[in-house]
C-alpha positions in Angstrom: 10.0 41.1 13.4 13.0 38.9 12.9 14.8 36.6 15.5 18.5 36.2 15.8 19.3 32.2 15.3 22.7 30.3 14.4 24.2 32.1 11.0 20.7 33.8 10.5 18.4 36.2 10.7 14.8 34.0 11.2 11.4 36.1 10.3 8.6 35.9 12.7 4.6 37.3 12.9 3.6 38.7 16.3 0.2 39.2 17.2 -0.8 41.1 20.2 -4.2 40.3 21.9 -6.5 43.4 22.4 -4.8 44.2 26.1 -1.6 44.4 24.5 0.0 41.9 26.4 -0.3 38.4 28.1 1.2 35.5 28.6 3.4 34.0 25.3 2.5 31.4 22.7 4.8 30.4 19.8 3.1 28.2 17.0 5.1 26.2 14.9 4.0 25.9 11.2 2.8 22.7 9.1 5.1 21.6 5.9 3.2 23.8 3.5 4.8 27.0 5.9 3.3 29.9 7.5 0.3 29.9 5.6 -3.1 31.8 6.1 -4.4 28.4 8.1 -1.4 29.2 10.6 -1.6 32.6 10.7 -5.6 32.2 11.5 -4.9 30.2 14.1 -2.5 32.7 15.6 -5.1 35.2 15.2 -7.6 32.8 17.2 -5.2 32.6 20.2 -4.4 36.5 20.2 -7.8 36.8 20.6 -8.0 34.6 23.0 -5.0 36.8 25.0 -2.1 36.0 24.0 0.8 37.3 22.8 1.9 35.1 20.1 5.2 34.3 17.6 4.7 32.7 14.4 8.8 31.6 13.8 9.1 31.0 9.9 11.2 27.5 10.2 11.9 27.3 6.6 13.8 30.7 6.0 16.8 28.3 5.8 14.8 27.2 2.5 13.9 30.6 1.2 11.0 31.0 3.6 8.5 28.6 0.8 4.9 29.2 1.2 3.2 26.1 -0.5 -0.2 26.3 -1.9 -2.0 23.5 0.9 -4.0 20.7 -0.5 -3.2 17.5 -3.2 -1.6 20.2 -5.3 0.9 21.5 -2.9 1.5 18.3 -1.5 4.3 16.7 -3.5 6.6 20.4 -2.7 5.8 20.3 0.4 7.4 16.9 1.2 10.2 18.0 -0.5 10.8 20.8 1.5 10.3 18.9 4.6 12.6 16.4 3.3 14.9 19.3 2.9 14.7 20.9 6.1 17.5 20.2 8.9 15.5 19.1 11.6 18.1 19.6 14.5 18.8 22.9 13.2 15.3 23.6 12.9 14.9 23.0 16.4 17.9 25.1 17.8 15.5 28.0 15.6 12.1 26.6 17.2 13.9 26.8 21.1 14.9 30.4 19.9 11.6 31.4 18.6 10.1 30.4 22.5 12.8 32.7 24.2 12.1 35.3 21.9 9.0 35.4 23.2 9.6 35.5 26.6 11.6 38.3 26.2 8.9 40.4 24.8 8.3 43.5 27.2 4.6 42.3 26.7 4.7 38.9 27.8 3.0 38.8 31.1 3.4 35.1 32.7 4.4 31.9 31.4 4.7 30.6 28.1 3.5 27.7 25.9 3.7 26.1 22.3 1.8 24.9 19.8 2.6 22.7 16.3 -0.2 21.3 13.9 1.1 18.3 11.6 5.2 19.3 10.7 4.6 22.2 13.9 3.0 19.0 16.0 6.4 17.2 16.2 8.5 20.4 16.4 6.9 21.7 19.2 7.4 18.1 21.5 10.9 18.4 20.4 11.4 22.0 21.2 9.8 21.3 24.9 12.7 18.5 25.2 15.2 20.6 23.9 14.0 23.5 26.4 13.8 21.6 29.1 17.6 21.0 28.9 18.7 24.6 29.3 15.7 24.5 32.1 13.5 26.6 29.8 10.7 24.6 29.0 7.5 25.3 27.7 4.6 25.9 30.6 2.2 24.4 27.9 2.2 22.6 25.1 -0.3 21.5 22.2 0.6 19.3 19.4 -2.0 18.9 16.6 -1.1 15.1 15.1 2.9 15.9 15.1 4.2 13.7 12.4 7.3 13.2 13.8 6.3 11.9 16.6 7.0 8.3 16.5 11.1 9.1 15.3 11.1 11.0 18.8 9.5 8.7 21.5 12.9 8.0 23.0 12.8 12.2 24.0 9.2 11.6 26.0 10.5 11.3 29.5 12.5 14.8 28.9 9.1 16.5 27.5 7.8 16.9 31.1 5.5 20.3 30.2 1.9 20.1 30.6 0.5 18.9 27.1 -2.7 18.2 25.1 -2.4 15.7 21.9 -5.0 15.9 19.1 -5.0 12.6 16.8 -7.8 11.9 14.5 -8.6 7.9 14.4 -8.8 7.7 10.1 -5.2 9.5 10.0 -3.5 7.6 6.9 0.0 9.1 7.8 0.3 7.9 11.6 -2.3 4.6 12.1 -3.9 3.9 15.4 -1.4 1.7 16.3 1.2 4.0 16.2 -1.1 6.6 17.6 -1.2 4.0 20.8 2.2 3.9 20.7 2.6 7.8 20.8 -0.2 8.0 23.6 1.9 5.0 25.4 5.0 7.0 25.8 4.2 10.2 26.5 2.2 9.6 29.1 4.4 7.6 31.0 6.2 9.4 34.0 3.8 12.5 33.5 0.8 13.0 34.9 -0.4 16.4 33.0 -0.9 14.7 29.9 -4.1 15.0 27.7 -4.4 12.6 24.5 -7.2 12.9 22.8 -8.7 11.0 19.2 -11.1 12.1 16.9 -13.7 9.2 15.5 -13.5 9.5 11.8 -10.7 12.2 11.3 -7.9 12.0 9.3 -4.3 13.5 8.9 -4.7 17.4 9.3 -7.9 17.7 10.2 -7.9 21.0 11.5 -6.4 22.3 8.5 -9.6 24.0 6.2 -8.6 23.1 3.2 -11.7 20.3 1.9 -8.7 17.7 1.2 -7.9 17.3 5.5 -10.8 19.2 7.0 -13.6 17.4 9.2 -15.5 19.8 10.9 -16.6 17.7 14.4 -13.1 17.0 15.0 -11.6 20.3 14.4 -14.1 22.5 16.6 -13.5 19.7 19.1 -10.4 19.9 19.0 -9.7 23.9 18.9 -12.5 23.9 22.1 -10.6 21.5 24.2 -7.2 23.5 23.0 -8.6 26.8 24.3 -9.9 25.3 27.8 -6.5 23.5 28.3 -4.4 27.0 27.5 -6.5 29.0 29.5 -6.1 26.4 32.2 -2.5 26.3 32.2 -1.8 29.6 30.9 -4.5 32.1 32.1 -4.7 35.5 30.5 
């Protein structure tokens, strides 16, 4: 399907749970783009019972897929260097109305972002929340942007769970205190939780980012917190 943004036309993946409908989810890709990893991960929540959009942020870049891992890594910082972020969001705030608009959306509506998709989706629940359209849940997997948008924490007042593995080489502990610091100030529905040992990506499977503890941890307490604040 595609989605109708500012000068474009913005691709998106819809996966239906087995019901056919349920409440909405919108996952926001890592730099590498919608790859497989994102797209399995979409799968996991459609079978879980929702109805979920997968936006394609980069389409403004030619819609780049990067292979994920050391190889990858170099064009994938380029692309993200690349990328207009404010624009991106306008597309990420679109991507979560399109999904409530879907005639099988039943109920509220979250978001979730791994690494890139992490910081996206906390700035897409600000950004919401200003047209009075914010996100009923949201899930951000060590968002990378994070500590450039701590001064948007008291306007991200959605229900939200944060994953961040202690051994992360991109954002260190103390700026993972930092994060944890802000945006649980003012809100009370806030769930930050660290992974002993886990580095940058850790959910992602490729052998360069994955540790297994921390990711099935992780996607556990992710499914008991969206089917707490989102039930199916």
């Amino acid at each position: 399907m595609s989605i109708r943004v500012d000068g474009a036309t913005m691709p998106a993946d819809l996966y239906l749970p087995e019901s056919g409908e349920g409440p909405g989810m919108v996952v926001y890709q890592e730099i590498f783009g919608v790859t497989d990893y994102i797209s399995s991960r979409a799968r996991d929540l459609a079978a879980l019972g929702y109805v979920v959009l997968v936006p394609h942020l980069y389409h403004r870049l030619g819609d780049e897929v990067v292979q994920e891992g050391g190889e990858g890594l170099p064009r994938a910082m380029e692309l993200m260097n690349e990328f207009d972020w404010e624009q991106g969001v306008k597309d990420g705030v679109a991507a979560l109305a399109a999904v409530r608009a879907r005639d099988e959306v039943r109920g509220p509506a979250g978001v979730i972002g791994f690494c890139f998709g992490g910081g996206m989706a906390f700035n897409v629940a600000a950004a919401a929340k200003a047209d009075r359209a914010a996100p009923d849940a949201l899930v951000s997997y060590y968002g990378s942007a994070l500590p450039n948008l701590l001064e948007l924490a008291p306007e991200v007042t959605s229900p939200s769970l944060h994953h961040f593995g202690t051994a992360d080489d991109y954002i260190p502990m103390d700026k993972v205190e930092e994060i944890e610091a802000a945006v649980t100030a003012g809100n009370d529905d806030v769930s930050f939780l660290t992974y002993e040992g886990a580095g940058h990506a850790f959910d992602n499977p490729s052998p360069m980012f994955h540790h297994e503890a921390a990711s099935s941890q992780a996607w556990v307490a992710t499914e008991s917190f969206l089917l707490e604040k989102l039930p199916v």
